[in-house]
C-alpha positions in Angstrom: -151.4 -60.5 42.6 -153.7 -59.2 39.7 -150.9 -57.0 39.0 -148.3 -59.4 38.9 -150.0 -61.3 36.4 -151.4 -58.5 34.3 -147.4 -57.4 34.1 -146.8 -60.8 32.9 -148.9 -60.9 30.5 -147.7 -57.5 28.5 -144.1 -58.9 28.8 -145.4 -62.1 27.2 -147.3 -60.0 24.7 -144.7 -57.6 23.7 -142.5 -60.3 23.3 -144.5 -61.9 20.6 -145.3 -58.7 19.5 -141.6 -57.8 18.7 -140.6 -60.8 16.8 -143.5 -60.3 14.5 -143.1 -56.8 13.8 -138.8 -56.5 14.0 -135.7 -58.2 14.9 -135.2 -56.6 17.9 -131.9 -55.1 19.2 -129.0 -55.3 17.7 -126.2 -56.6 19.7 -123.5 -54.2 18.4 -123.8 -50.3 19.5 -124.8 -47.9 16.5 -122.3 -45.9 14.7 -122.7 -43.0 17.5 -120.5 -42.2 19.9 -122.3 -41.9 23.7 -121.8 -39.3 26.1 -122.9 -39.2 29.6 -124.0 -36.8 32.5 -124.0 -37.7 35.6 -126.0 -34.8 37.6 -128.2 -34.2 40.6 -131.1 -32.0 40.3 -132.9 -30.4 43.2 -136.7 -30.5 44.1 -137.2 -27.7 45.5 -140.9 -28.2 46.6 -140.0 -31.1 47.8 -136.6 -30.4 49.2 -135.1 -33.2 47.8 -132.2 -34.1 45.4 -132.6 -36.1 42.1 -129.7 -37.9 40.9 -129.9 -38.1 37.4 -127.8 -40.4 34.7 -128.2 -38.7 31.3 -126.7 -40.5 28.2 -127.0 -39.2 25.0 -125.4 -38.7 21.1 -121.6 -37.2 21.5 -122.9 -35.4 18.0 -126.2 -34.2 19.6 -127.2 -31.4 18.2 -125.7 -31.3 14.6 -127.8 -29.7 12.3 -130.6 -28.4 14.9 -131.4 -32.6 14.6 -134.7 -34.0 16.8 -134.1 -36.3 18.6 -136.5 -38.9 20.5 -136.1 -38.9 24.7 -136.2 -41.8 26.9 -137.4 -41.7 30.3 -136.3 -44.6 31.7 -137.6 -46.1 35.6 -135.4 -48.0 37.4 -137.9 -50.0 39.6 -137.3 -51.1 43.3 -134.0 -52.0 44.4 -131.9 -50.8 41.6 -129.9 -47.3 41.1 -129.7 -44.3 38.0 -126.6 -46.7 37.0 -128.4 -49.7 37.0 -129.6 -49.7 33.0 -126.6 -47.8 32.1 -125.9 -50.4 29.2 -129.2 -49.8 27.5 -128.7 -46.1 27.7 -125.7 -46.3 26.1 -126.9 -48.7 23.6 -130.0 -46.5 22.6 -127.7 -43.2 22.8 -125.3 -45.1 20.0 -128.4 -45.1 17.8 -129.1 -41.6 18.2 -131.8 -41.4 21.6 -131.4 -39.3 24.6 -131.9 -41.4 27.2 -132.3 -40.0 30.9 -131.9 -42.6 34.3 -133.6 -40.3 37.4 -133.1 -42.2 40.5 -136.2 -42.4 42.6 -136.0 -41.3 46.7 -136.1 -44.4 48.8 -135.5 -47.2 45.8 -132.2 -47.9 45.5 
């Protein structure tokens, strides 16, 4: 319960925090085109497989550019695709965005 309402209260906070400081998203993608991986990864300590969503600049790459990575969990009861949109939408502004899909969530 504690955690519940601690959660709550940093999405409330953040909220607040985001109109103040920005305007938040855009609702139009950025001027990059997105690519997309879909891939599975093995574990081999653990003997498992990852699947893994990877979205990302279609120019990624040009001129040995850095670019900033988001690791992105899906939570209980949802998949690597789940978020897709937003890693698409971040991608289009120039992140890398990866989705890895937890054993036993989805």
């Amino acid at each position: 319960m504690l955690r519940k309402v601690w959660v709550f209260g940093l999405v409330m906070v953040m909220g607040v925090v985001g109109r103040a400081v920005g305007e938040g998203y855009k609702e139009t993608l950025g001027p990059r085109g997105v690519e997309r991986v879909l891939d599975v990864w093995k574990n081999a300590k653990r003997d498992r497989e990852i699947p893994m969503l990877i979205c990302y600049p279609r120019d990624l790459g040009k001129d040995q550019e850095k670019v900033p990575v988001i690791v992105f969990s899906h939570g209980l009861g949802a998949s690597r695709a789940t978020y897709e949109e937003y890693g698409t939408h971040w991608a289009s502004y120039g992140y890398v965005v990866a989705f890895p899909q937890h054993h036993g969530t989805d």
